[in-house]
C-alpha positions in Angstrom: -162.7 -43.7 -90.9 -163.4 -46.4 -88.0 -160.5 -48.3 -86.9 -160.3 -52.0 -85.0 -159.2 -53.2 -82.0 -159.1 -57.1 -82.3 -160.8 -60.0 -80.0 -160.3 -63.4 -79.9 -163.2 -65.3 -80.3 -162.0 -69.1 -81.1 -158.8 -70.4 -80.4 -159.0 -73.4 -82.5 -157.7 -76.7 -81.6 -156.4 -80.1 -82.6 -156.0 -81.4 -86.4 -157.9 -81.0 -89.3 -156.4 -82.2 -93.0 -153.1 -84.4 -91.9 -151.3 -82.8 -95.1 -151.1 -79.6 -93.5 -147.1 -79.9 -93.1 -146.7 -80.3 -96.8 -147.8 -77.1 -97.8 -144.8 -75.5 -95.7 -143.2 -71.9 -97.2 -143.0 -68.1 -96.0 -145.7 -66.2 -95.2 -145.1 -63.5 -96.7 -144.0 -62.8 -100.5 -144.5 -66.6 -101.4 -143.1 -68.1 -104.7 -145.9 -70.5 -104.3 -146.8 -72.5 -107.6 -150.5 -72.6 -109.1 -151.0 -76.0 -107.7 -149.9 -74.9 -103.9 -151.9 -72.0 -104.1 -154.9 -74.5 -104.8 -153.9 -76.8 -101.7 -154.2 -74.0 -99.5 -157.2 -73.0 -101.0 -158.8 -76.1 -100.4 -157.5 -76.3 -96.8 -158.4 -72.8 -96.2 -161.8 -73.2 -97.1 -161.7 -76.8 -95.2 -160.7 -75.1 -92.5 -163.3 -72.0 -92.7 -165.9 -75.2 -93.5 -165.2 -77.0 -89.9 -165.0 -74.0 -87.9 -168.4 -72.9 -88.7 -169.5 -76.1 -87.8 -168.2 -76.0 -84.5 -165.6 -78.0 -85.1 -161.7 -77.7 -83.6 -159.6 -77.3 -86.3 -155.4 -76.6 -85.7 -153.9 -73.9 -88.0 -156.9 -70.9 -87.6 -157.6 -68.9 -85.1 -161.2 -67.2 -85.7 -160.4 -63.2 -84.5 -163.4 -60.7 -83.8 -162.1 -57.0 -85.2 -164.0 -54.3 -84.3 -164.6 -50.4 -84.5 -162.3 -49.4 -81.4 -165.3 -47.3 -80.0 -167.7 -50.5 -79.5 -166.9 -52.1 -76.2 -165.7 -55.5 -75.8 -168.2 -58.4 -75.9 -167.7 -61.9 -75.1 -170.1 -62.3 -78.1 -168.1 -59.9 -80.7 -168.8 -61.4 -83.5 -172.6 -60.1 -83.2 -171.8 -56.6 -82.7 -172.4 -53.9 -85.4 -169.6 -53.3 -87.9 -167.6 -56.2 -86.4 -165.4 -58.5 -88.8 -164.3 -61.8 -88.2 -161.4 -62.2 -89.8 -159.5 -65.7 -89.8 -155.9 -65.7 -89.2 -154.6 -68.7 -90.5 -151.1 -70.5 -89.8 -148.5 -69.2 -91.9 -148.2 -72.7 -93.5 -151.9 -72.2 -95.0 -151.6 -68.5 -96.2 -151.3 -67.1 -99.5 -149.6 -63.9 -99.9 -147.8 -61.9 -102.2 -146.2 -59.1 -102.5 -148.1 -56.6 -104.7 -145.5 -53.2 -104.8 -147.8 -50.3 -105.1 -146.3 -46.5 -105.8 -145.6 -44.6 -102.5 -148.5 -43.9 -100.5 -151.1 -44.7 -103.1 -153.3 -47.5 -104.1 -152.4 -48.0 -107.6 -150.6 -51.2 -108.4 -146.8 -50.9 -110.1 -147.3 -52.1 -113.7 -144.0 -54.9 -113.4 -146.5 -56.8 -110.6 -148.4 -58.3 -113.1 -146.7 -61.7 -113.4 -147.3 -61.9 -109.8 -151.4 -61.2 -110.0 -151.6 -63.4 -113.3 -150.9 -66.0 -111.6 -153.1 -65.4 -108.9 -155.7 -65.1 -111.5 -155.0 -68.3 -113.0 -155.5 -70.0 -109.5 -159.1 -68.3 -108.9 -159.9 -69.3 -112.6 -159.1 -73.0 -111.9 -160.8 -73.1 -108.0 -163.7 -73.7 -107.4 -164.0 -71.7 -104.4 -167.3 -69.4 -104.2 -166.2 -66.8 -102.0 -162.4 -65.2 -101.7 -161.3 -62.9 -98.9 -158.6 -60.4 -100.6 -157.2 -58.8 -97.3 -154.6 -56.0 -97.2 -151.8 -55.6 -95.1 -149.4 -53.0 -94.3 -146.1 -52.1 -92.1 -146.1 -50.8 -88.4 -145.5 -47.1 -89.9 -148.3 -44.5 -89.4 -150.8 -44.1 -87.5 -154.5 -46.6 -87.3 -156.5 -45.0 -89.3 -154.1 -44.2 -92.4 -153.2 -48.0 -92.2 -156.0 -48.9 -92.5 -157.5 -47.0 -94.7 -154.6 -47.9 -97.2 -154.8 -51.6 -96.8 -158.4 -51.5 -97.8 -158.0 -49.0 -100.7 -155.2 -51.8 -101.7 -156.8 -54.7 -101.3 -160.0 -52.9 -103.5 -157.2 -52.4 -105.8 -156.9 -56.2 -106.3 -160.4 -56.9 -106.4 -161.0 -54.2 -109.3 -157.8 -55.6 -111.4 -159.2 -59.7 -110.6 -162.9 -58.4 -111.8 -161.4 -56.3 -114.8 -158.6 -57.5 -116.0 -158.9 -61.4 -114.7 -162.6 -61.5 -115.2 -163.4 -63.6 -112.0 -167.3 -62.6 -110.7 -167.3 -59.5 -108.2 -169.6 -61.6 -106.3 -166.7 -64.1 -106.1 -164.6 -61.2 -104.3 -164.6 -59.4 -101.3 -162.0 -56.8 -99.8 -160.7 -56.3 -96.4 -158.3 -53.7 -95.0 -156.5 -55.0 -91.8 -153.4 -52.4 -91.7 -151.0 -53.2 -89.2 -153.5 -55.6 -87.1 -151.2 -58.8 -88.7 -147.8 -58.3 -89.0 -146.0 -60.8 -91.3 -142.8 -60.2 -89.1 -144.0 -58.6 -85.5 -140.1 -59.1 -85.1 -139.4 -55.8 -86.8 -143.1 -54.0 -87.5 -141.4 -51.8 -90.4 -140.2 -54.8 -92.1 -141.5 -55.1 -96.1 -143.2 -58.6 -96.2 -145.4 -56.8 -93.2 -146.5 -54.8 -96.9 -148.5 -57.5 -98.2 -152.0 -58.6 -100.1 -153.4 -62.1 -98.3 -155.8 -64.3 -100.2 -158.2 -66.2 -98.2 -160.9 -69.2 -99.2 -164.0 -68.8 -97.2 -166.4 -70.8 -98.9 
């Protein structure tokens, strides 16, 4: 199992979308209704949109993760097995909670309400590509975090292709582990536990 060490590679800059502030709640664990999870959506991938572009965008910071045995590049993005993920403001992120069972991958069977309303947003978006990224707590070492976030967040993706029906190839699954703590305030805190939903395209 390979595990990251994370570059910046953009810093962005001033403002894109002036109704950023509006979309203000926690970043972790949000009670977010289907129509805010949409607005972020659409910002997200606004966002991603500009960015690619070259433009400067405020509320994403574009972050080169790579295999900790690469060296670091000024150009990381191009090196092999690199990931770029985008860490956005926690007024733009969608999270929730999932509780799995204790050291395991499989999803609790009372988080359904949670992911069904997920589904209902992806259903309704017309997003083409969503970035399902998993997240975990300080505990334990790199590689086990790791290796558990991704396991989780291909938990999600199977249960959204399965049971939601959205297109695989809408879909893809990221393990981050404890790269992107929620709360770097206390690194074993629970909303650090948590499966992000991003809009890339």
């Amino acid at each position: 199992m390979q595990f990251f060490k994370v570059i910046p590679v953009l810093r962005t800059g001033l403002a894109i979308l002036s109704g950023i502030c509006l979309l203000a709640g926690s970043a972790q664990g949000q009670d977010l209704t289907e129509e805010q999870i949409l607005q972020r959506f659409e910002a997200q991938r606004e966002m991603y949109r500009a960015t690619v572009q070259g433009q400067k965008t405020r509320g994403l910071d574009m972050i080169a993760v790579t295999p900790s045995g690469e060296p670091a590049q000024a150009d990381a993005a191009a090196g092999e097995g690199t990931v770029v993920f985008g860490e956005f403001a926690p007024e733009l992120q969608v999270n929730i909670a999932i509780r799995f069972a204790f050291d395991s991958a499989s999803i609790a069977p009372d988080q359904r309400p949670a992911l069904d309303k997920m589904c209902s947003a992806m259903r309704q978006s017309d997003v083409a590509l969503f970035r399902i990224v998993g997240h975990t707590d300080a505990k334990g070492s790199d590689s086990y975090n790791e290796t558990l976030s991704k396991l989780r967040a291909e938990e999600v993706r199977r249960w959204l292709v399965q049971d939601c029906g959205i297109a695989a190839s809408r879909l893809e699954a990221l393990g981050m582990g404890k790269r992107f703590l929620a709360n770097p305030a206390d690194p074993a805190a629970a909303e650090n536990r948590r499966v992000e939903f991003q809009a890339l395209s």
